[in-house]
VEXKOL-260434 format. One line per field, with one value per residue (C-alpha): x, y, z. Coordinates in pm, whole numbers, plus 50000, padded with zeros to 5 digits. Layout:
! VEXKOL-260434
x c(X,...)
y c(Y,...)
z c(Z,...)
This chain:
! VEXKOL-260434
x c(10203,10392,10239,10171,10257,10524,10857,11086,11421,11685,12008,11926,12236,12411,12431,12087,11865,12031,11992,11614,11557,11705,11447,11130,11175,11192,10948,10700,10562,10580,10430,10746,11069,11246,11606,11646,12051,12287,12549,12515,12752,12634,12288,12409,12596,12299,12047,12270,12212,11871,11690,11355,11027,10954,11309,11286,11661,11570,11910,11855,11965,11787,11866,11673,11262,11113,11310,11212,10825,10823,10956,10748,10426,10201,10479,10324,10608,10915,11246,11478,11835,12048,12260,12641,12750,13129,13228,13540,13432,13102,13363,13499,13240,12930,12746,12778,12599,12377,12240,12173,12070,11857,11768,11696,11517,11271,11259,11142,10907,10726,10781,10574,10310,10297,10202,10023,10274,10065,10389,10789,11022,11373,11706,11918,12166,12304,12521,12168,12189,12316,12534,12916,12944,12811,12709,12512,12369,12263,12092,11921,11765,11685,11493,11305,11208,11064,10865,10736,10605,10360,10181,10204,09976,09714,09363,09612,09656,09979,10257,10611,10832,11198,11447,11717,12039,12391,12704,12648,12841,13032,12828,13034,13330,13261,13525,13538,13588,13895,14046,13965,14195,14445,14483,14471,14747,14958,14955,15166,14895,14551,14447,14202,14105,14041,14083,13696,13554,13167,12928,12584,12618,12346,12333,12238,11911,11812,11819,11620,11313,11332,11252,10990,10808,10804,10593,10334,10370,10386,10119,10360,10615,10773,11178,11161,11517,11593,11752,12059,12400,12717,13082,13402,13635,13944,13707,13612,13956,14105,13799,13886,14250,14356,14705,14744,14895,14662,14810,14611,14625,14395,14028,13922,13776,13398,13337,13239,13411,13024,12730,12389,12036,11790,11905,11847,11675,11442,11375,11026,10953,11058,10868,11054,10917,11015,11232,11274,11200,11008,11100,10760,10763,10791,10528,10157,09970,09629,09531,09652,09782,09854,10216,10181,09993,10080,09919,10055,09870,10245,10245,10554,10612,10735,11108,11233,11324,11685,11703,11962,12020,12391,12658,12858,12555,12345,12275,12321,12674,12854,13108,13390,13168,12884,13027,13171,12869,12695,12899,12889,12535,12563,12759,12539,12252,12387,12418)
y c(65956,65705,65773,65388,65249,64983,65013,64781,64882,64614,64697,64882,64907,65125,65519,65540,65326,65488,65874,65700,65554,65870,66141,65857,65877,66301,66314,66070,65806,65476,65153,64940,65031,64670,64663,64391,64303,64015,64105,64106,64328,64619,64554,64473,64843,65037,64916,65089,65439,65325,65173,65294,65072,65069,64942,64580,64393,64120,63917,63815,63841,63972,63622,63419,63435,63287,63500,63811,63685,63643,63962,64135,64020,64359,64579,64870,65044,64850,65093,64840,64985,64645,64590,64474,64836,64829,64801,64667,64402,64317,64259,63947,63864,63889,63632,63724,64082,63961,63685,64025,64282,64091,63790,63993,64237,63980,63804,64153,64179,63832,63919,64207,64059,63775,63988,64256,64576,64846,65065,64965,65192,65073,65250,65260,65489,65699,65351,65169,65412,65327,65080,65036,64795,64500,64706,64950,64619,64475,64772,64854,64499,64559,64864,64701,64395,64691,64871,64534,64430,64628,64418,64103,64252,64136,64285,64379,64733,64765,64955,64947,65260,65345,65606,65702,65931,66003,65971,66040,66314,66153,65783,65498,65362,65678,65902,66221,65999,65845,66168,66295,66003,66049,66394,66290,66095,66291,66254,66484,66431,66364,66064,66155,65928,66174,66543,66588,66383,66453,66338,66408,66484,66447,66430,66163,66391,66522,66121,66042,66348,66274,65889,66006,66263,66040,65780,66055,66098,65745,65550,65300,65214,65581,65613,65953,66131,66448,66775,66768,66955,66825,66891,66786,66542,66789,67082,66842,66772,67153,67246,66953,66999,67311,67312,66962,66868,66619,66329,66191,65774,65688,65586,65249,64936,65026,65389,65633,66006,66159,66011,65981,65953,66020,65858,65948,65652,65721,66105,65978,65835,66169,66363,66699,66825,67190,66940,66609,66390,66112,65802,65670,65219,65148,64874,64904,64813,64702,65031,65310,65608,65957,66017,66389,66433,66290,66234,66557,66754,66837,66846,66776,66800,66594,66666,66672,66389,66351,66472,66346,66469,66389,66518,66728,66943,66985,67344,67304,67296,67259,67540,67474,67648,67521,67183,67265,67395,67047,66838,67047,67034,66672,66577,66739,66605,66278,66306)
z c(42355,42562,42922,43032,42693,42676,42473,42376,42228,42048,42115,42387,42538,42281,42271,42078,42318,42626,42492,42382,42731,42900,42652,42767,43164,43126,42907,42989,43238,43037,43178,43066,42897,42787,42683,42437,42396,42415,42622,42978,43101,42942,43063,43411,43378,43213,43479,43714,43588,43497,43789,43694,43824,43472,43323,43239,43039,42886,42755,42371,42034,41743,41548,41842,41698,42034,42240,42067,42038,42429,42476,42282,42471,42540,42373,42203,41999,41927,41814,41635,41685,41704,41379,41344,41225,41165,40789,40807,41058,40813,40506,40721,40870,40621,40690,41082,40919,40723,41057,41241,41004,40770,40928,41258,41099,40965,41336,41436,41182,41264,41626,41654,41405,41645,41922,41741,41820,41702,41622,41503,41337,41236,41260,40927,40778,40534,40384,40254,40023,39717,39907,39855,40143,40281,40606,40363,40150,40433,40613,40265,40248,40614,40519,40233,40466,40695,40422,40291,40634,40550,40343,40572,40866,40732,40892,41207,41330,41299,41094,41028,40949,40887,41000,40805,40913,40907,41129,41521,41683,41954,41933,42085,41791,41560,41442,41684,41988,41801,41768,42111,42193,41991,42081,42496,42380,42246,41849,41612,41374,41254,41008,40740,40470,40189,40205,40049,40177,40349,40604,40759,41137,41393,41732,41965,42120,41784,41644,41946,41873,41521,41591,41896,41612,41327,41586,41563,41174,41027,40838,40751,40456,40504,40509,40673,40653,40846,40685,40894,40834,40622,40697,40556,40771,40743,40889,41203,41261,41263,41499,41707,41717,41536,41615,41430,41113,40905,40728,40419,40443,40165,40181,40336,40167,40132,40220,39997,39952,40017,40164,40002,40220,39957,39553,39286,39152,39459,39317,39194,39501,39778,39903,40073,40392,40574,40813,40700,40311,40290,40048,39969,39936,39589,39612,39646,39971,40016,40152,39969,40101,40065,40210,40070,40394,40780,41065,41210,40876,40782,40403,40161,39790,39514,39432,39101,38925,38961,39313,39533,39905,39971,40193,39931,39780,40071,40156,40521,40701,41034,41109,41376,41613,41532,41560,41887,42041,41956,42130,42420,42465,42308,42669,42862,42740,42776,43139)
C-alpha cells in the first residue's frame, strides 16, 4: 500500500508518528516519510534513531498555511496527529487550542486540497465526544472540519477520514508513566481522581494498524472507532503498584468519570463492525455512499437507536495481567 508512496505525518515527533514511522520502514519501502513539527530538538533527536534515505523533517507548525502547502508537494497520504492535547493547559490557554486544533486542522485541509493528497486521516479522541472540555470541543470541531472536507474537493480524488480512540498505554505525559515515576521515587501512595472512574486503553502499535487499515477501508467522511478494552483507574494502579495505598483527590476541572467514543445522539448515525464502529457524516455529499459496505467488503450494521459505546458499559476489559502483558510488548515494540 505504501511501497514508494510518500507520507507526511504532523506532529511527527510525538509517540504516535514515531511508533507510525517505526511500523512504515518494517513494513514497507516508502518513497518519502516527512515529519512535519515545530520544535527542533525533537526532530534533531528523532532523525537520530531514524536516519532512513527516505526520512525527510521539515520544521513547521500546523497554524503556518504556506508552510504546510510546500510541504505537502507530491505527498500521497497525510496522518494529522499534531494537536495541543493537555486539558488543563487548553483551559488557560484556549485560544492557543483552538489556533492548533481547529485552525490547523482547516490549514491541513486546504493544504492537501492544494496539492491534491489523494488520502488524509485525522487523529482525535475519546474527549470530542460529547465534550466537557475545551480540548474535547476543540478536537470535535476538528473532526467535523475533517468530515466536511469532504464536500470541498470538488472533482479532486481525494478523501478525508477520521480516527477516533482512547487513552494510550504508556504515550508520552499520560497517566501510567506518572505513576511509574512516582513509584521509582518512592511514593507512599497513589493519586486517583475518582474511585470509578473509566477509560479506553490502546496501545501505541494497535493505534498505529488501526490508522494503517482504515487507509485501506475509507471512502471518506467515516469516524471509524476501534472496539478496544475499558478499565477502571484504581485497577491500573493496584496492577501497577499493588503494594500501594490509593488516595482519592477529587476529579479535575474538565474530565469526565467515563469516557464516551460513540454518543448517543450519533446512535442513528453508527454503524458496528466485528472490530471497529463507524459514525457515518451527518451531512450529505455529492456522491453518495454506502458506509454499510468498505473497500475491504467488511460489512457493519446499524445499532440501535440509543446506543452509546463508553468506557463503563463496554463488554471488553483489561485485567492486571492483561494490562501488564501490554505494556510489555508495548516497550518492546517500541524499540
Amino acid at each position: 500500500m505504501l511501497n514508494g508512496k510518500n507520507i507526511l505525518i504532523t506532529g511527527g515527533t510525538g509517540s504516535f508518528g514515531k511508533q507510525f514511522t517505526r511500523t512504515i520502514l518494517k513494513r514497507y519501502k516508502p518513497n518519502k516519510i516527512i515529519i512535519y513539527s515545530r520544535d527542533e530538538l525533537k526532530q534533531f533527536e528523532m532523525a537520530q534513531a531514524f536516519n532512513d534515505p527516505c526520512m525527510r523533517y521539515f520544521i513547521g507548525d500546523v497554524r503556518d498555511l504556506p508552510r504546510l502547502t510546500k510541504a505537502m508537494n507530491g505527498v500521497d497520504y497525510v496522518v494529522h496527529a499534531a494537536a495541543l492535547k493537555h486539558v488543563p493547559i487548553a483551559e488557560y490557554n484556549p485560544m492557543e487550542c483552538i489556533k492548533t486544533n481547529v485552525m490547523g486542522a482547516q490549514n491541513i485541509i486546504d493544504a492537501t486540497i492544494e496539492n491534491e493528497v489523494p488520502y488524509t486521516i485525522a487523529l482525535s479522541t475519546d474527549k470530542a465526544a460529547s465534550p466537557a472540555n475545551l480540548y474535547g470541543a476543540s478536537k470535535l470541531v476538528s473532526d467535523k472540519l475533517f468530515v466536511a472536507a469532504n464536500n470541498l474537493k470538488g472533482n479532486h480524488d481525494i478523501k478525508y477520514s477520521v480516527v477516533r480512540y482512547g487513552n494510550v498505554l504508556g504515550s508520552r505525559g499520560s497517566v501510567i508513566p506518572f505513576f511509574k515515576k512516582l513509584i521509582a521515587e518512592g511514593a507512599k501512595e497513589l493519586p486517583i481522581t475518582e474511585p470509578n472512574m473509566t477509560r479506553f486503553w490502546i496501545t501505541l502499535q494497535e493505534g498505529v494498524d488501526f490508522v494503517l487499515k482504515n487507509f485501506q477501508r475509507m471512502q471518506g467522511g467515516e469516524i471509524f472507532v476501534p472496539k478496544i478494552p475499558s478499565m477502571k483507574m484504581t485497577d491500573m494502579a493496584k496492577a501497577l503498584a499493588p503494594h500501594l495505598p490509593q488516595k482519592i483527590i477529587g476529579i479535575r476541572p474538565g474530565e469526565k468519570l467515563h469516557e464516551v467514543m460513540c454518543p448517543k445522539d450519533d446512535s442513528h448515525l453508527t454503524l458496528e463492525f466485528a472490530d471497529h464502529y463507524v459514525i457515518q457524516p451527518s451531512i450529505t455529499f455529492s456522491t453518495p455512499t454506502d458506509f454499510t459496505h468498505n473497500l475491504l467488503n467488511e460489512e457493519g450494521k446499524t445499532v440501535q437507536q440509543g446506543f452509546e459505546y463508553n468506557s463503563r458499559d463496554n463488554t471488553i476489559w483489561l485485567s492486571h495481567e492483561d494490562l501488564l502483558k501490554k505494556l510489555e510488548d508495548a516497550s518492546s515494540k517500541e524499540q
